[in-house]
N, C-alpha and C positions, 0 to 999 in steps of 0.2 A: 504494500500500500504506500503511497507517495500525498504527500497534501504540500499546498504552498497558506500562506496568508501572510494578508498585507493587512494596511490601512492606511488612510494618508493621515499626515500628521500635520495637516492644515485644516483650516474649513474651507471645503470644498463651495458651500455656498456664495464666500467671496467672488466667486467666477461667475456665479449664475445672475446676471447681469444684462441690461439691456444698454446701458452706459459706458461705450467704446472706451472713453477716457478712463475712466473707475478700473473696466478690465485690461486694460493696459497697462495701469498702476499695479494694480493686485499681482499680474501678470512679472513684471520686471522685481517686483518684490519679494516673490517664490524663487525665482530664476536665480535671483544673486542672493540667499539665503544661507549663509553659511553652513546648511543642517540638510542640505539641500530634499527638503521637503517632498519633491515632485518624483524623486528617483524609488521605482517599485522594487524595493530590498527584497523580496523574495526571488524576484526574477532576477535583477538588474546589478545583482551585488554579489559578494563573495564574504562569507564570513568562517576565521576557523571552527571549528565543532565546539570550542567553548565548553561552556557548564555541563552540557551531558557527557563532556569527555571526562572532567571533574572526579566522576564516578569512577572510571573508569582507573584512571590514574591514584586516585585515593587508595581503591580498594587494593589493584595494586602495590601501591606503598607497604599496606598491610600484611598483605600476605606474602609478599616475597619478604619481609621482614626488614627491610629499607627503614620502615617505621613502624615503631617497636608496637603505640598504640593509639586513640584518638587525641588524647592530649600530649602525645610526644612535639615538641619544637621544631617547627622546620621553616627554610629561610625564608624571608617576607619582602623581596626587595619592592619599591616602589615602581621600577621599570626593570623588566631584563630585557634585554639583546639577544635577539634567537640569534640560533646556532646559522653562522653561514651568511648572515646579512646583515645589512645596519638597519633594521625594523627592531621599535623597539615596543615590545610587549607592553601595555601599564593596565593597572584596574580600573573599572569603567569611571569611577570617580576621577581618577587620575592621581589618587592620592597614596599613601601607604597601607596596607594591608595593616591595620592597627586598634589592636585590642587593648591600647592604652599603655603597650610595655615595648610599642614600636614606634613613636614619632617621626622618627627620621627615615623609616623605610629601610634600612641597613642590617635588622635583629631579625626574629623568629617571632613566630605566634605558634601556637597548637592547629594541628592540624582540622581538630574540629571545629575551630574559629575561624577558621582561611574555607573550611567549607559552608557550612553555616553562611559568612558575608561574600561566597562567594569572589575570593583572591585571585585572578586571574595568574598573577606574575608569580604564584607562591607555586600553582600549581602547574605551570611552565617549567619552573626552576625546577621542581619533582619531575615533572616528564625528563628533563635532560638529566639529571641523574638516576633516573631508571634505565631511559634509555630506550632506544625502540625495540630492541630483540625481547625484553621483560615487559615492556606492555603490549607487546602482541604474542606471550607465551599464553597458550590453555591453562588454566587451571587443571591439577591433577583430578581427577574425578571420583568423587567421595561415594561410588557407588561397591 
């Protein structure tokens, strides 16, 4: 099964206009928007897999033993640098992954605090130290 969904993140009613001038404005105002409002993110974008990879890489941590347990420490930078490019990761805030005992983006939080508020950069940093070959290992099968 495949699904997309959008929404626009304007009111679409400002368009619905019989005043050339009005929709011209509305018009050039969407266009140069810096959030660029008009562009259909489901179709027209690219995003990496994000928060449901989150899981993925958590559970990981855990079970290869990488991380001992929910509240073990691990890094929290404010931005990383993927591997291989100068793109640099940061959390949606833009800020540090910070449970109050990381201001500066530089320390650790628990890793059930980086999942919980959702840390982008904390669980990047865990992907490159797992590594690809261990998050794409099967789990052994407990049957």
């Amino acid at each position: 099964m495949l699904a997309l969904a959008s929404y626009p993140t304007f009111d679409p009613n400002q368009l619905a206009t019989f005043d050339g001038t009005q929709l011209n404005k509305v018009d050039k105002a969407l266009i140069a928007d810096p959030n660029h409002p008009l562009i259909n993110n489901a179709i027209s974008t690219t995003f990496p897999p994000g928060s449901t990879f989150k899981i993925v890489t958590g559970s990981t941590a855990l079970s290869s033993g990488k991380v001992a347990d929910a509240n073990t420490p691990v890094f929290a930078p404010t931005k990383l640098t993927l591997p291989d490019t100068t793109n640099k990761l940061i959390n949606d805030s833009g800020e540090a992954c910070n449970n109050g005992s990381n201001p500066s983006g530089n320390g650790k939080v628990p890793l059930i605090y980086a999942f919980t508020v959702s840390c982008n950069t904390v669980f990047g940093a865990l992907g490159e130290q797992l590594g690809g070959a261990t998050l794409r290992r099967r789990p052994a099968s407990s049957a």
